[in-house]
N, CA, C and O atoms as a MOPAC input file, in Angstrom:
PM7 MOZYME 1SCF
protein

 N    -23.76500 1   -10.15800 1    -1.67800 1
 C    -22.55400 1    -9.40500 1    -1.43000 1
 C    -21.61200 1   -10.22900 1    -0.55700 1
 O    -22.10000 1   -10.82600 1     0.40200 1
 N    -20.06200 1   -10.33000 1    -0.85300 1
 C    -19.29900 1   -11.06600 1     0.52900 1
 C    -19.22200 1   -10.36200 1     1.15400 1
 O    -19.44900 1    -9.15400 1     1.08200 1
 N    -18.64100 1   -11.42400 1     2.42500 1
 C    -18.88500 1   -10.87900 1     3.59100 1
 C    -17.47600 1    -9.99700 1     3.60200 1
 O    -16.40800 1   -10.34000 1     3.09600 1
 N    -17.77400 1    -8.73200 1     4.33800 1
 C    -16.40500 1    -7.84700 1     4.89800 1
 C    -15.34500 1    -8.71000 1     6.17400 1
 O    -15.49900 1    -9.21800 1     7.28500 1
 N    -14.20400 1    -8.46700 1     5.15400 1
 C    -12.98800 1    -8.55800 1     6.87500 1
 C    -13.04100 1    -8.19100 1     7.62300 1
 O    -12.92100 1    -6.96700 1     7.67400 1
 N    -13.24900 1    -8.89100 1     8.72300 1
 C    -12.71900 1    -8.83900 1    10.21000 1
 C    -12.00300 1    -9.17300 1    10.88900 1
 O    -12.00500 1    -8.85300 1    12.07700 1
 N    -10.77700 1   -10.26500 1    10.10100 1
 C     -9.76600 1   -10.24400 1    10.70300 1
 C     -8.21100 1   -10.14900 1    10.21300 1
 O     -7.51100 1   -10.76200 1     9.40700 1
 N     -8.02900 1    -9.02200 1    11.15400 1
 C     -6.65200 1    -8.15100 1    11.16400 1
 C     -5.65700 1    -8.81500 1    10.39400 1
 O     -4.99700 1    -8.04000 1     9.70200 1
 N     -5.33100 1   -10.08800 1    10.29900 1
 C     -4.56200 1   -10.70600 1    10.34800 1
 C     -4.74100 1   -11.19400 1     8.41600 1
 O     -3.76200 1   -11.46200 1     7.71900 1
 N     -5.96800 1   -11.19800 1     7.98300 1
 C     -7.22500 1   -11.57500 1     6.99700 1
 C     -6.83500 1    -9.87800 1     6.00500 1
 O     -6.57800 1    -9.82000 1     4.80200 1
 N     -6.88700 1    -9.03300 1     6.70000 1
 C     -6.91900 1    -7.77700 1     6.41600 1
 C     -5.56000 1    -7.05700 1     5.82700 1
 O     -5.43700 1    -6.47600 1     4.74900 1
 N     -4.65900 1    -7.25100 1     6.77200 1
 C     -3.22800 1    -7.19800 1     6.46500 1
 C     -2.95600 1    -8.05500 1     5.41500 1
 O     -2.08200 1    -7.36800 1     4.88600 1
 N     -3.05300 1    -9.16400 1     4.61700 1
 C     -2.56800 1   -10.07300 1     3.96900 1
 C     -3.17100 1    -9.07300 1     2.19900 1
 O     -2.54100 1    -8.84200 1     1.16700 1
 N     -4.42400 1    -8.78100 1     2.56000 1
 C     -5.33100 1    -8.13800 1     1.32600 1
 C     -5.02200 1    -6.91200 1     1.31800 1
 O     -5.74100 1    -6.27400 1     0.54900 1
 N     -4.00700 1    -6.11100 1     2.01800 1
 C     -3.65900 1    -4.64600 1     1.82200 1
 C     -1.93000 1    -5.21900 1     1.67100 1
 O     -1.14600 1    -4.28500 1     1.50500 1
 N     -1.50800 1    -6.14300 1     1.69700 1
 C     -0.08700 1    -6.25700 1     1.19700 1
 C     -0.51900 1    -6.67900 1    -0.20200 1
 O      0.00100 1    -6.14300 1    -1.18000 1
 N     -1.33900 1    -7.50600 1    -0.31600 1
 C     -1.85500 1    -8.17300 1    -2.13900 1
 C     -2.15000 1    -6.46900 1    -3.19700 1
 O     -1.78200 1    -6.27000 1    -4.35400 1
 N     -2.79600 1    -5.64900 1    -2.41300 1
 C     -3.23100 1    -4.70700 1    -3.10500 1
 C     -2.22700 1    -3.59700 1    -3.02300 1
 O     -2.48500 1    -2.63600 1    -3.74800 1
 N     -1.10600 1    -3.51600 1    -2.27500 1
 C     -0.06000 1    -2.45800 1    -2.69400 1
 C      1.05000 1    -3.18700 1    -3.40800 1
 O      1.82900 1    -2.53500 1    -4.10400 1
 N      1.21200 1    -4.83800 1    -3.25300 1
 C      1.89900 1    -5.30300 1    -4.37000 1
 C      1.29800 1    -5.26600 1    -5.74500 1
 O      1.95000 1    -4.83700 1    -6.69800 1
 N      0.26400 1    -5.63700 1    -5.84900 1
 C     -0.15400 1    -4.53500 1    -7.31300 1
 C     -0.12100 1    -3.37400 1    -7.87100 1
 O     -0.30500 1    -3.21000 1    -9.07700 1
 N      0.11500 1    -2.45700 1    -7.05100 1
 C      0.01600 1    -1.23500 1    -7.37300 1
 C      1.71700 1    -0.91500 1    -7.33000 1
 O      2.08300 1     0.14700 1    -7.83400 1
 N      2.58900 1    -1.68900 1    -6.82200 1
 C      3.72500 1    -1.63800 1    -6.70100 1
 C      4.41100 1    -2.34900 1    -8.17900 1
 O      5.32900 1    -1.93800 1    -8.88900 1
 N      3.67800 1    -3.38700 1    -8.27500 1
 C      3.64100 1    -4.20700 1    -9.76300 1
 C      3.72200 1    -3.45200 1   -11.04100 1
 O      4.65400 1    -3.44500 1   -11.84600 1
 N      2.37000 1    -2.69600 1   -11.10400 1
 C      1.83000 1    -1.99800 1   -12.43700 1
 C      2.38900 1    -0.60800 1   -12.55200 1
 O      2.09800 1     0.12200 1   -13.50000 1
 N      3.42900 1    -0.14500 1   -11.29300 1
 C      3.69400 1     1.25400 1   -11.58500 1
 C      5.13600 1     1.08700 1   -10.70800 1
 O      5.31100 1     1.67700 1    -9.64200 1
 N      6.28000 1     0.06700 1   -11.41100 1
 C      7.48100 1    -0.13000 1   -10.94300 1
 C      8.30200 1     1.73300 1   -11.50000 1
 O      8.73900 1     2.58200 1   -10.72400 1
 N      8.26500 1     1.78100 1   -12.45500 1
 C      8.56100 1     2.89700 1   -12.90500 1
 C      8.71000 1     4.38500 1   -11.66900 1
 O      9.62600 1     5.02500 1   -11.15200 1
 N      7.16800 1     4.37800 1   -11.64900 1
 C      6.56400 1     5.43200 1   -10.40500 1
 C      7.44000 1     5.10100 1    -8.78500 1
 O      7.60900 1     5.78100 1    -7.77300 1
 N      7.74900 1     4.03800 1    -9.09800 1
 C      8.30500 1     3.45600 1    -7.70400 1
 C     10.00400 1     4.16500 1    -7.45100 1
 O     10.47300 1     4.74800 1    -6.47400 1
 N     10.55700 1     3.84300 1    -8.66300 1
 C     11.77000 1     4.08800 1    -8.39300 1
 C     12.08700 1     5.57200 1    -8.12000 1
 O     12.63900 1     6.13400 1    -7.17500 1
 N     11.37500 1     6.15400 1    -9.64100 1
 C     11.55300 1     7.52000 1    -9.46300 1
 C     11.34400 1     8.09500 1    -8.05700 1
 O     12.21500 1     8.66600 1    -7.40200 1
 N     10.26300 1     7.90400 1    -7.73100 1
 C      9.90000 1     8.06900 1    -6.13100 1
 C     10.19000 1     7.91200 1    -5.07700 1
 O     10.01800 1     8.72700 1    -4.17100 1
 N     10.86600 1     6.45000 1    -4.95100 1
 C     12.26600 1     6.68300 1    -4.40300 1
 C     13.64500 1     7.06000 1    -4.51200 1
 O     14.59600 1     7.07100 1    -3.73000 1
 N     13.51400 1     7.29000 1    -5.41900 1
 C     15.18500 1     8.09900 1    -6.04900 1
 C     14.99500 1     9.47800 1    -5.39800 1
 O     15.83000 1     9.99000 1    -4.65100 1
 N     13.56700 1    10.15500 1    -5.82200 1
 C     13.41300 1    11.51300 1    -5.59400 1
 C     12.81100 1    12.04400 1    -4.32300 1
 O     12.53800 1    13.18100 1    -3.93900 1
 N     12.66400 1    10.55400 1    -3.67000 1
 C     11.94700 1    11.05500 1    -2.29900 1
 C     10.62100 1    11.94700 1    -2.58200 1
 O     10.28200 1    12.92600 1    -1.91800 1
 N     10.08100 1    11.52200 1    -3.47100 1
 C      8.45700 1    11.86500 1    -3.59600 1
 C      7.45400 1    10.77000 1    -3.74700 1
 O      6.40200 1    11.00500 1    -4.34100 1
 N      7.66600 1     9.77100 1    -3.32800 1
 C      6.78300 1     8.85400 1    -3.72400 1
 C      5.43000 1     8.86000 1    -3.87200 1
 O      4.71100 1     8.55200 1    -4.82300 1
 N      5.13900 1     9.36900 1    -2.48400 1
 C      3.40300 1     9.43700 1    -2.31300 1
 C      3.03900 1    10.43700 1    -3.23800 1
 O      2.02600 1    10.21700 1    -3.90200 1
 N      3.65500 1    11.49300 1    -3.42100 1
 C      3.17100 1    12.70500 1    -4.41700 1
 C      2.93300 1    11.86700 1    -5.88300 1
 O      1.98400 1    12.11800 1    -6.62600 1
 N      3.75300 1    11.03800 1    -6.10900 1
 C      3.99200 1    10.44800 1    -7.63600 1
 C      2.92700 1     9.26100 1    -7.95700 1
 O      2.48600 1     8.95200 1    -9.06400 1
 N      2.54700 1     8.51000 1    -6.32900 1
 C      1.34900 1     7.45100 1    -6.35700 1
 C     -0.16600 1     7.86900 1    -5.95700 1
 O     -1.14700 1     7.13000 1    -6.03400 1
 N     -0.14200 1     9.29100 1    -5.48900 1
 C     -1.24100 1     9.25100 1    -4.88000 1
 C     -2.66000 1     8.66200 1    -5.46300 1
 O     -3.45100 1     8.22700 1    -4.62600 1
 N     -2.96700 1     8.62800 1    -6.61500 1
 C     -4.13800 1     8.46000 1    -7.72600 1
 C     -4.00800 1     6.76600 1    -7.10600 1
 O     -4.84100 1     6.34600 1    -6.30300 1
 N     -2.98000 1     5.99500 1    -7.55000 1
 C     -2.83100 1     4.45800 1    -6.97200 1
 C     -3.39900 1     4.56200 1    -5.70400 1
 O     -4.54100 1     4.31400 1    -5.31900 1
 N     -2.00700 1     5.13800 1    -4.88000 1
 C     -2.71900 1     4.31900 1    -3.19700 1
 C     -4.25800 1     4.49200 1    -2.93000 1
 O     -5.05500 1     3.63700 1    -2.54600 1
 N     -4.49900 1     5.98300 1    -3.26900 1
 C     -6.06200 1     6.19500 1    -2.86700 1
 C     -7.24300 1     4.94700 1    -3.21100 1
 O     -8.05200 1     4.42000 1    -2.44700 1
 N     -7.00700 1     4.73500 1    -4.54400 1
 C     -7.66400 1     3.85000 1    -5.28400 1
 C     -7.56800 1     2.86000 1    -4.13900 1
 O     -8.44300 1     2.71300 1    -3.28600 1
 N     -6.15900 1     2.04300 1    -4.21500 1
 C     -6.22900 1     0.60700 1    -3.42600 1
 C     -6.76200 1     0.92800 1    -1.73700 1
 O     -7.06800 1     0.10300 1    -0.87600 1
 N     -6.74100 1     2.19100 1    -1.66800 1
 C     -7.36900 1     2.36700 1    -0.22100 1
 C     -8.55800 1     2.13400 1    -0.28700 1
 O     -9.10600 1     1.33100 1     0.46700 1
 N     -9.38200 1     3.02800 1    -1.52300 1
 C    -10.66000 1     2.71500 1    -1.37100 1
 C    -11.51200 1     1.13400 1    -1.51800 1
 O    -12.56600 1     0.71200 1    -1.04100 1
 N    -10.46000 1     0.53900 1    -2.43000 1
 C    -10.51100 1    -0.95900 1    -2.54500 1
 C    -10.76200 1    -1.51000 1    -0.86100 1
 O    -11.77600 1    -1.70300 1    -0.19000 1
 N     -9.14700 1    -1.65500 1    -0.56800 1
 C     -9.25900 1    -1.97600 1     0.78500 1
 C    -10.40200 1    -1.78900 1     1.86800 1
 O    -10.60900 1    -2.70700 1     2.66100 1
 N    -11.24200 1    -0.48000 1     1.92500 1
 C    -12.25700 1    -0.52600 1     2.56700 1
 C    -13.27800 1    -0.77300 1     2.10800 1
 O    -14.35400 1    -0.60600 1     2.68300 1
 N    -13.14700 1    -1.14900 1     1.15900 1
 C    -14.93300 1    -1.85000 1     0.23200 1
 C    -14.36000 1    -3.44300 1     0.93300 1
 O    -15.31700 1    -4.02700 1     1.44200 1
 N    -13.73500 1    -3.81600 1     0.99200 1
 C    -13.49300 1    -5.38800 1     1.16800 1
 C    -13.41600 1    -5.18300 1     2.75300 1
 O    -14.08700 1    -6.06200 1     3.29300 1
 N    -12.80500 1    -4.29000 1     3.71100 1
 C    -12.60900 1    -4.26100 1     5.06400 1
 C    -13.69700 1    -4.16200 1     5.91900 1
 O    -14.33300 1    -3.21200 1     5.46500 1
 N    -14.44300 1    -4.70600 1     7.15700 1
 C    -14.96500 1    -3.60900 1     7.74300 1
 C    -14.69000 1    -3.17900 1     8.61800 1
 O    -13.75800 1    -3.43700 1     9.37900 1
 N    -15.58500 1    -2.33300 1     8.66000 1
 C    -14.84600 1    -0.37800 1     9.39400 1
 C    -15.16500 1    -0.66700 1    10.58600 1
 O    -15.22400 1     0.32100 1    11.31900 1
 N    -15.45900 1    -1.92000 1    11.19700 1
 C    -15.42000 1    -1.94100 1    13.02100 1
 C    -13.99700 1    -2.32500 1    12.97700 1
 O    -13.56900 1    -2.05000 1    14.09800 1
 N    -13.39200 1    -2.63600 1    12.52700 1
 C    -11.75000 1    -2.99400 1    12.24500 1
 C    -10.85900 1    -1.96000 1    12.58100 1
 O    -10.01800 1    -1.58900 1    11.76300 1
 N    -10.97700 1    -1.32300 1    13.98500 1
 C    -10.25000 1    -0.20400 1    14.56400 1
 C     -8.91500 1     0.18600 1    13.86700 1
 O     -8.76100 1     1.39500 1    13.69800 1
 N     -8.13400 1    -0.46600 1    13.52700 1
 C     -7.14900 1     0.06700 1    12.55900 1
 C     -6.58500 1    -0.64200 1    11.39300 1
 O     -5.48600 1    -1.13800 1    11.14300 1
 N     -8.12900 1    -0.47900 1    10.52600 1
 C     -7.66700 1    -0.76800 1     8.97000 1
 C     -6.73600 1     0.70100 1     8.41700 1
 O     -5.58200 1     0.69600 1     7.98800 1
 N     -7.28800 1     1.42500 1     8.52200 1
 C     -6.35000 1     2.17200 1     8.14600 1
 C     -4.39500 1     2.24200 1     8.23500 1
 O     -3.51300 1     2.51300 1     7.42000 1
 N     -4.42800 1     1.82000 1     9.73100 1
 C     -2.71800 1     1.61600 1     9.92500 1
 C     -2.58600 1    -0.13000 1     9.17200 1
 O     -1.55600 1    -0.39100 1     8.55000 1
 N     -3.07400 1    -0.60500 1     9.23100 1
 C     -2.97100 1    -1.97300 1     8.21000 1
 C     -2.46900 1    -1.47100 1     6.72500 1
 O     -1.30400 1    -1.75300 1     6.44300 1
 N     -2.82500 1    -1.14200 1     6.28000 1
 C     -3.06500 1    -0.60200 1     4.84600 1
 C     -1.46300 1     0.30700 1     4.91900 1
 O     -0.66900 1     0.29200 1     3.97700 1
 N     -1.28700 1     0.85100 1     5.86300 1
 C     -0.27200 1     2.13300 1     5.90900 1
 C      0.82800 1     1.44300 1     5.73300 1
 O      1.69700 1     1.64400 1     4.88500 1
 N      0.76200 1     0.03100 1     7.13000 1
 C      1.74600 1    -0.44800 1     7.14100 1
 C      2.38800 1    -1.11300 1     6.03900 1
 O      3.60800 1    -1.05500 1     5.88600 1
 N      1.36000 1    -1.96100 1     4.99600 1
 C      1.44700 1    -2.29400 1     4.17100 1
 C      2.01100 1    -2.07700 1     2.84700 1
 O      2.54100 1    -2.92500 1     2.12900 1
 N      1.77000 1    -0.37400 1     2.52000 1
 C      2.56300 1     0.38900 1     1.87600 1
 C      3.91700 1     0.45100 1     2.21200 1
 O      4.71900 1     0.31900 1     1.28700 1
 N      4.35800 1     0.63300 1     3.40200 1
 C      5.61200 1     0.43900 1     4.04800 1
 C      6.49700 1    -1.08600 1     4.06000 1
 O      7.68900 1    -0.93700 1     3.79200 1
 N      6.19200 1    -2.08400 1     4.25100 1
 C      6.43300 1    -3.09500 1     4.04300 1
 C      6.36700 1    -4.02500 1     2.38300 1
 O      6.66000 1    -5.14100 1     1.95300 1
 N      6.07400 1    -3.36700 1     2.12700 1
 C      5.76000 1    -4.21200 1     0.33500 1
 C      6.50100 1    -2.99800 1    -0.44300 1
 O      7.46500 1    -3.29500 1    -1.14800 1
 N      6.09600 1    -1.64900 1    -0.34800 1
 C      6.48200 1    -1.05300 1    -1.29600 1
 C      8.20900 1     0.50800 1    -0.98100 1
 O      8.96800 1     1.21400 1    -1.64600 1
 N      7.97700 1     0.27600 1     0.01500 1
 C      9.10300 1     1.12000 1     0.79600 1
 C     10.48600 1     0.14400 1     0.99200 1
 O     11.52200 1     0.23700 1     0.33200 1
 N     10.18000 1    -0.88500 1     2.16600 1
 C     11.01900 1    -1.83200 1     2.09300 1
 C     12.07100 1    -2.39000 1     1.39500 1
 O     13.28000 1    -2.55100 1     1.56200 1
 N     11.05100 1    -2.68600 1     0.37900 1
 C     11.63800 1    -3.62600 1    -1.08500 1
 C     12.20500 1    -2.73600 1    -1.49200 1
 O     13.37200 1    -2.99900 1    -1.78500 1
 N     11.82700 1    -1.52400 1    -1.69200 1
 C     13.01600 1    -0.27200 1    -2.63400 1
 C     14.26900 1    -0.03800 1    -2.49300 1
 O     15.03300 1     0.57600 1    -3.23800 1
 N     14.55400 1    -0.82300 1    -0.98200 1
 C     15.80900 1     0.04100 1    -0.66700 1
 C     17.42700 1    -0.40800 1    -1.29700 1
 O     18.57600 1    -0.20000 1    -0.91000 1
 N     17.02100 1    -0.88000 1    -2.06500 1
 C     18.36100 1    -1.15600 1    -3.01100 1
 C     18.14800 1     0.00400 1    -4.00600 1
 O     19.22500 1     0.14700 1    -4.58400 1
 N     17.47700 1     0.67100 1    -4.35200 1
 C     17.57500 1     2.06900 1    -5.10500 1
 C     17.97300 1     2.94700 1    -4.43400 1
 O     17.59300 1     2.99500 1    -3.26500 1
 N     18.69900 1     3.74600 1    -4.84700 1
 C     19.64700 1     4.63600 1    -4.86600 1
 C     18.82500 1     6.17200 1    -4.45700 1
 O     18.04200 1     6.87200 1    -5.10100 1
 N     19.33400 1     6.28000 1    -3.27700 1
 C     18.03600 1     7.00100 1    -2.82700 1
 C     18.49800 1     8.28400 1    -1.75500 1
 O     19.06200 1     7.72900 1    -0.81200 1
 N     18.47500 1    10.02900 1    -1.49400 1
 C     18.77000 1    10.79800 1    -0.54600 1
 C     18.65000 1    10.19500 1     0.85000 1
 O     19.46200 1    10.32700 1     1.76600 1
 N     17.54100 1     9.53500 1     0.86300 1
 C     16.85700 1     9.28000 1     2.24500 1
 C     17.31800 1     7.96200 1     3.24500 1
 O     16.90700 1     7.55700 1     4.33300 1
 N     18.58500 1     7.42700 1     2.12700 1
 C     18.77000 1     6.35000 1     3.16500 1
 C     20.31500 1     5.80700 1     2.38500 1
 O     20.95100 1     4.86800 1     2.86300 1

């Protein structure tokens, strides 16, 4: 088995790789979602998935994989949107 991440830095890089995929394969889901300000409602089946990814590859002494991962969504897939045409901004 490889070895799990432990570093943050290691960790963050593999939760931006895995919401740019999921940002990749479901551009569609993206826009609408930001157009409509529902995103997470429209990805949830994705993010969960790449979450659960993320913690099969992370390990969980890694006090905040979780905000890694969050941030990550925010930075790769929020970010980049904001040239769509959107209520929220």
């Amino acid at each position: 088995m490889a070895r799990l991440v432990e570093n943050p830095d290691l960790a963050f890089r593999l939760a931006r790789a895995i919401i740019s995929d999921i940002a990749l394969y479901n551009q569609e889901k993206v826009r609408q979602g930001i157009k409509n300000d529902n995103i997470f409602e429209l990805l949830t089946d994705e993010l969960e998935e790449g979450r659960e990814h993320f913690h099969s590859r992370v390990s969980p002494e890694l006090s905040d994989r979780d905000h890694l991962y969050d941030r990550a969504i925010v930075d790769v897939m929020i970010k980049q949107a904001g040239k769509i045409e959107s209520p929220i901004w």
